[in-house]
C-alpha positions in Angstrom: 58.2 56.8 5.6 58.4 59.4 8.6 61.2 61.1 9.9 61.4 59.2 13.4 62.0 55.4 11.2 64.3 57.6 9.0 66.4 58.4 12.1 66.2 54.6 13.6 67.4 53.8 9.6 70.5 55.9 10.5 70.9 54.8 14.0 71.2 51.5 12.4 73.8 51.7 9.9 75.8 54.0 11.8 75.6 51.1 14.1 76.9 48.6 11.5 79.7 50.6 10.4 80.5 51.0 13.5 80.8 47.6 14.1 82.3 46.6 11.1 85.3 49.1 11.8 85.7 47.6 15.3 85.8 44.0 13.6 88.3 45.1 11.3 90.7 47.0 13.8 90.7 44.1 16.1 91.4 41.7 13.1 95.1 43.2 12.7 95.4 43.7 16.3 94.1 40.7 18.5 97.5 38.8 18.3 99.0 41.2 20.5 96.7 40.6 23.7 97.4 43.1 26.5 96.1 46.4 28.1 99.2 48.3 26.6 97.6 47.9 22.8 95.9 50.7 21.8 94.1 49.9 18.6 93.0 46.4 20.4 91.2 48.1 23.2 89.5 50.9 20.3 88.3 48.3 18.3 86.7 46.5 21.9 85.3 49.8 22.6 84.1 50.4 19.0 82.4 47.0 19.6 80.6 48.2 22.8 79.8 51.0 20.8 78.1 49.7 18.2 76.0 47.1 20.5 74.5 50.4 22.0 74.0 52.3 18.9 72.1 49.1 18.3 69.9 49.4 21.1 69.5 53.1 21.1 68.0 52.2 17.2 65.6 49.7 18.9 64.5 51.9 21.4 64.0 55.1 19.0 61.8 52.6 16.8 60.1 51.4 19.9 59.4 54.7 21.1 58.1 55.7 17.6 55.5 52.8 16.9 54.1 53.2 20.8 53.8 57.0 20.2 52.1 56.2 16.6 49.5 53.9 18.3 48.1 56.2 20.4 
């Protein structure tokens, strides 16, 4: 295993935990529905977050087998 999948591996989890800490926040704090609540608009933006990171790992990975082929 190279270093460029090692670096998508971690772009992945960081992704996950990411996403997992957004789920979690916005668990406690979705009752509460307004612009004024803090840990409800983190957790959203955690959740945007870990969407990208996702991407970003998909790219890397892209970027790495294209680059391998030629």
């Amino acid at each position: 295993m190279n270093n460029d999948r090692k670096a998508a591996d971690v772009l992945r989890w960081m992704a996950w935990t990411v996403l997992v800490v957004g789920a979690v926040i916005m668990a406690f704090t979705a009752s509460d529905f307004r612009s004024q609540n803090l840990p409800l608009m983190v957790s959203i933006g955690f959740l945007i977050a870990g969407m990208n990171i996702f991407i970003m790992s998909t790219v890397f990975r892209l970027m790495t087998l294209k680059r391998n082929d030629a």
